[in-house]
C-alpha positions in Angstrom: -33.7 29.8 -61.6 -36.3 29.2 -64.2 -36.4 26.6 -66.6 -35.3 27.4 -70.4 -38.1 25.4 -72.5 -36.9 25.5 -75.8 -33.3 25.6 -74.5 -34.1 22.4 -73.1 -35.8 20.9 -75.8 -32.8 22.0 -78.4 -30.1 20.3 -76.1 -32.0 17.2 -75.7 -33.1 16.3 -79.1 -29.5 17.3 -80.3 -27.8 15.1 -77.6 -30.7 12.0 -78.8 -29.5 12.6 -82.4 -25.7 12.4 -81.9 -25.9 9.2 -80.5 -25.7 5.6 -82.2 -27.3 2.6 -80.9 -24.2 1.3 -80.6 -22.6 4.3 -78.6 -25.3 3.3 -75.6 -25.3 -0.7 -75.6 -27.8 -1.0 -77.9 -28.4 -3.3 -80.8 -29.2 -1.7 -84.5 -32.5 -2.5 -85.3 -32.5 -3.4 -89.7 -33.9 -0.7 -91.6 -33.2 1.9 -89.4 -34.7 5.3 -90.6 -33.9 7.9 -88.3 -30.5 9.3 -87.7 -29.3 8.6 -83.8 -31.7 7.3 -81.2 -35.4 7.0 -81.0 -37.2 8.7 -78.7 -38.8 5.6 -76.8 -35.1 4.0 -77.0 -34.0 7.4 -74.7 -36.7 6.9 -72.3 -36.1 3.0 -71.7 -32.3 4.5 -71.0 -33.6 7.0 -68.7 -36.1 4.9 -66.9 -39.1 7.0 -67.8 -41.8 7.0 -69.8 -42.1 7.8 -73.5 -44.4 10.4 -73.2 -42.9 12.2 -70.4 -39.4 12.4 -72.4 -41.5 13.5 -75.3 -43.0 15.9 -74.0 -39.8 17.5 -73.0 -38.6 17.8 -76.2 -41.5 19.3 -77.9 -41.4 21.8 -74.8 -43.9 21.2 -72.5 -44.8 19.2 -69.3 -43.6 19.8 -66.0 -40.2 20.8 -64.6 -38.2 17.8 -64.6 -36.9 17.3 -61.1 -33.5 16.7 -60.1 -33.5 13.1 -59.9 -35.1 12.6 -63.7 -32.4 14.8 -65.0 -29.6 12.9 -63.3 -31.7 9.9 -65.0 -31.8 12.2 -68.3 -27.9 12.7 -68.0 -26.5 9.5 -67.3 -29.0 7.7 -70.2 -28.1 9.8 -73.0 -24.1 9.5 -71.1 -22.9 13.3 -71.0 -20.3 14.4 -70.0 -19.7 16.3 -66.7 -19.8 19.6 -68.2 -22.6 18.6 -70.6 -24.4 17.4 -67.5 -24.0 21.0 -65.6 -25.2 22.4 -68.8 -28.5 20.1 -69.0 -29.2 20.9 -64.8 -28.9 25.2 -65.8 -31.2 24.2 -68.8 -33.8 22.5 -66.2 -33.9 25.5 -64.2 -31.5 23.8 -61.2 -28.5 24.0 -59.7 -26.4 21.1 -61.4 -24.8 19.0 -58.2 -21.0 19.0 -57.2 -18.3 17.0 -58.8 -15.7 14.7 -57.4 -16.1 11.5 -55.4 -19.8 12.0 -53.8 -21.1 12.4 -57.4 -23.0 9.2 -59.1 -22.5 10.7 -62.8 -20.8 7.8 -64.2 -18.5 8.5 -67.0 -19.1 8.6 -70.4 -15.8 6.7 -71.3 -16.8 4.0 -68.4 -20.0 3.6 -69.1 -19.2 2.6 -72.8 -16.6 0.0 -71.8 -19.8 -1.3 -69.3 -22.8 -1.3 -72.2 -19.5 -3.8 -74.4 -20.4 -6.3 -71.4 -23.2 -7.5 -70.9 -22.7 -11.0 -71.2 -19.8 -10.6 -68.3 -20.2 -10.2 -65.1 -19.7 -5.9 -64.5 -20.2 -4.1 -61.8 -19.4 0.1 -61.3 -19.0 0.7 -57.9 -18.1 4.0 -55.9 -15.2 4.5 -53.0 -17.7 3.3 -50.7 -18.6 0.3 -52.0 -22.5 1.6 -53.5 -23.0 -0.2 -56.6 -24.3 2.3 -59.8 -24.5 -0.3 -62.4 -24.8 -4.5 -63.0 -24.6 -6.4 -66.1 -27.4 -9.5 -65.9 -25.0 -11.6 -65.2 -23.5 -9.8 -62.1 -27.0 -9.7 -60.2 -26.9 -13.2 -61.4 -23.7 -13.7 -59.8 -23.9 -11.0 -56.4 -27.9 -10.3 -56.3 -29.5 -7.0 -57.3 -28.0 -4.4 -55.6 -30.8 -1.4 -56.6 -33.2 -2.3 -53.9 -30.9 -0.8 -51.2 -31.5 2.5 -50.0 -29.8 5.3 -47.6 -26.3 3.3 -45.4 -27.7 -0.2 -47.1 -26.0 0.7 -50.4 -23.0 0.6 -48.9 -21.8 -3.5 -48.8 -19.3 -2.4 -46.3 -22.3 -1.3 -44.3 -24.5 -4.1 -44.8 -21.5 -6.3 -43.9 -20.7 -5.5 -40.6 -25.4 -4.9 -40.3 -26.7 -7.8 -42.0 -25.9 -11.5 -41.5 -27.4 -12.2 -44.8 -24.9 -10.3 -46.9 -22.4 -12.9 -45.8 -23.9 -16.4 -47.2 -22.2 -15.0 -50.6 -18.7 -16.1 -49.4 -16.5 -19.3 -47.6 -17.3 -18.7 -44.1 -13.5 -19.1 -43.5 -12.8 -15.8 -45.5 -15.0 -13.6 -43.3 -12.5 -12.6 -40.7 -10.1 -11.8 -43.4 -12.8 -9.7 -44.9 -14.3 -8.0 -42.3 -10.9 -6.5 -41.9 -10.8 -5.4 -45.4 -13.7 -3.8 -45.3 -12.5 -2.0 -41.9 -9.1 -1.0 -43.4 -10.6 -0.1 -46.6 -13.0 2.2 -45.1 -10.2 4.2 -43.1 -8.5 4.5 -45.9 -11.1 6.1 -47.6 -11.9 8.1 -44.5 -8.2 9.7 -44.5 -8.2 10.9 -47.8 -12.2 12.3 -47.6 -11.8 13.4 -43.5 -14.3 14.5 -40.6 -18.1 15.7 -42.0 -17.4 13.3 -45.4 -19.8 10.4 -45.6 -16.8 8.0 -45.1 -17.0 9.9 -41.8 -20.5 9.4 -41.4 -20.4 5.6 -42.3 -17.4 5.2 -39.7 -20.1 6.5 -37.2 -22.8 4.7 -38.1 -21.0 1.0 -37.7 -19.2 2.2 -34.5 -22.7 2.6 -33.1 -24.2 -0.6 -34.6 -21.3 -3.7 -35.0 -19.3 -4.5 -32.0 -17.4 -6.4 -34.7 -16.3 -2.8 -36.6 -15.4 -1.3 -33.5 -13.1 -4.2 -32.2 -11.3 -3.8 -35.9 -11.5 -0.4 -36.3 -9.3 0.4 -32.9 -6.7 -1.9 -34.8 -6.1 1.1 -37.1 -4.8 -1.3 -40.1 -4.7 0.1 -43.4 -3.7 -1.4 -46.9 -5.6 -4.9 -46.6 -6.0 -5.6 -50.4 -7.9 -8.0 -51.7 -7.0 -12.1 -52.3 -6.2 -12.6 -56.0 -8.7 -15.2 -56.2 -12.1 -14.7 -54.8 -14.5 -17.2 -53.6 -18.3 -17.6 -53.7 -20.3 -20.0 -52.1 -23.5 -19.6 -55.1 -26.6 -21.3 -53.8 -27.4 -21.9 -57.5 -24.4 -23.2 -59.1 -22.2 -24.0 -55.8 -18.4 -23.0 -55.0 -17.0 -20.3 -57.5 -13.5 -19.3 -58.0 -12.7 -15.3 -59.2 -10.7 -12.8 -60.3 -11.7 -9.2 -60.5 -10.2 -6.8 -62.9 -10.9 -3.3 -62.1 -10.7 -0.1 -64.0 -10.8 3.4 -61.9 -12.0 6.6 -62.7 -9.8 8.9 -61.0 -12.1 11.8 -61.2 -15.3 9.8 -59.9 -13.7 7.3 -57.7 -15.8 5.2 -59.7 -14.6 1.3 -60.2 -15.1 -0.5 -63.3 -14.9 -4.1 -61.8 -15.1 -7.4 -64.2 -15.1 -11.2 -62.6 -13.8 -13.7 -64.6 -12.7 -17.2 -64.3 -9.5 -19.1 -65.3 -10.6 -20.7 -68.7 -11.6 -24.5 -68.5 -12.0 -24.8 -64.8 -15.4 -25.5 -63.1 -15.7 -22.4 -61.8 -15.3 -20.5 -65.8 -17.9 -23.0 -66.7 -20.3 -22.1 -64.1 -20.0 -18.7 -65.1 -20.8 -18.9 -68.4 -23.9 -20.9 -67.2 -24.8 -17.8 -65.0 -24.6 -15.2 -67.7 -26.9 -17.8 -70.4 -29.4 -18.2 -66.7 -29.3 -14.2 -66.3 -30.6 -12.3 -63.3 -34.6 -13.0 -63.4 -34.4 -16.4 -61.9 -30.9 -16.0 -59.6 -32.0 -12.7 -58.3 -30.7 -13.6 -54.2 -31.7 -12.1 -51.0 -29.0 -10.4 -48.8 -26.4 -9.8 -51.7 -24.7 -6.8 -54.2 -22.8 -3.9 -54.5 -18.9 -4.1 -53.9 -17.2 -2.8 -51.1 -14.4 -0.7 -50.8 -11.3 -2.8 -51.3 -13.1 -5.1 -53.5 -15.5 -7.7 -53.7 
């Protein structure tokens, strides 16, 4: 499958031009000239350089490979079918749909961009976290450093002793079996060769912990209504969680907030003015599969 230069080219600068500032998270810059976004306002989406997304619109530079055009697709937020179109464009085979996929949503990922001063996290079945606002790294630690099993905070649970110092050691029985139960119930509806299935392995063979629970077979541990932190910066935190699902993802929209004029709400809004450089925490992120 060869790649379609000018076809390429045409659908990208057309996609760049439909799009607002606004439509993406941006601000509007005063006296803006040019209709829809600016080519060095795509790349920063896209987490490339200017040059290399220019050059792809004026039809030239290398085959993109299939990680930049996932980058591509998710920064200028296409749609699933818009997304398949972009991959046949790039001369490859677009990737499947359904629960493995990490193609956010265009509707989700426009609630997430109206959030950025709230703590936001979207998270898959599994508990691999796609996106943070500042103020959830600032909150739960950066969760894009993980690679391979790691992404998975279910995983790095039951692997790493770290990922615990988040949360009251007297909630981590209750939440080891949350992750447990929330894991087979993900494994059920996915089944044998899924990478539930593979995960399931992987902690049977490394966490005597997992296997003790996951012989108890129990299913349908939901999260506490209130969730508690123990934050090394700003101390004990209180939280709900609000979640929004993609059905055809298995994507999570989740939102912490605090019950208004308590400590804890207070200490929150001092985490989202702090932001993420200086909070940035070892051991932490991502969302597991019940919840956080």
């Amino acid at each position: 499958m060869g790649i379609d230069r000018v076809g390429l080219a045409e659908f990208l600068r057309r996609r760049r031009e439909s799009l607002q500032p606004e439509d993406v998270g941006l601000p509007r810059r005063p006296r803006r000239r040019a209709a829809g976004l600016q080519r060095e306002e795509v790349a920063a989406l896209c987490h490339m350089s200017t040059d290399y997304y220019a050059r792809l619109e004026r039809e030239r530079g290398p085959q993109p490979s299939e990680q930049m055009i996932a980058s591509i697709a998710q920064g200028l937020h296409l749609s699933f079918d818009e997304r398949d179109h972009l991959y046949r464009l790039a001369g490859r085979q677009p990737p499947t749909r359904g629960a493995s996929s990490e193609h956010v949503s265009p509707g989700l990922l426009r609630i997430f961009d109206r959030l950025d001063d709230t703590p936001a996290e979207i998270v898959t079945e599994l508990g691999e976290t796609l996106r943070q606002t500042p103020p959830a790294v600032a909150l739960v630690g950066d969760a894009s450093r993980f690679s391979g099993p790691a992404r998975s905070s279910g995983y790095r649970w039951f692997t790493d002793p770290s990922s615990r110092e988040l949360y009251v050691p007297e909630d981590h029985a209750f939440l080891s079996r949350m992750y447990a139960a929330g894991l087979r119930g993900v494994l059920a509806i996915r089944g044998p060769g899924s990478r539930a299935a593979q995960l399931v392995d992987l902690l049977l063979e490394r966490s005597e912990e997992f296997r003790t629970l996951w012989e108890a077979h129990e299913i349908g541990i939901h999260p506490h209504e209130v969730k508690r932190y123990q934050h090394p910066e700003v101390g004990l935190l209180e939280l709900n969680c609000q979640q929004l699902v993609d059905p055809h993802q298995a994507h999570r929209l989740m939102v912490y907030t605090a019950v208004p004029g308590t400590e804890s709400h207070d200490k929150l809004q001092m985490l989202a003015v702090i932001g993420a450089q200086s909070l940035t925490r070892p051991g932490a992120g991502g969302a597991d599969p019940g919840n956080r």
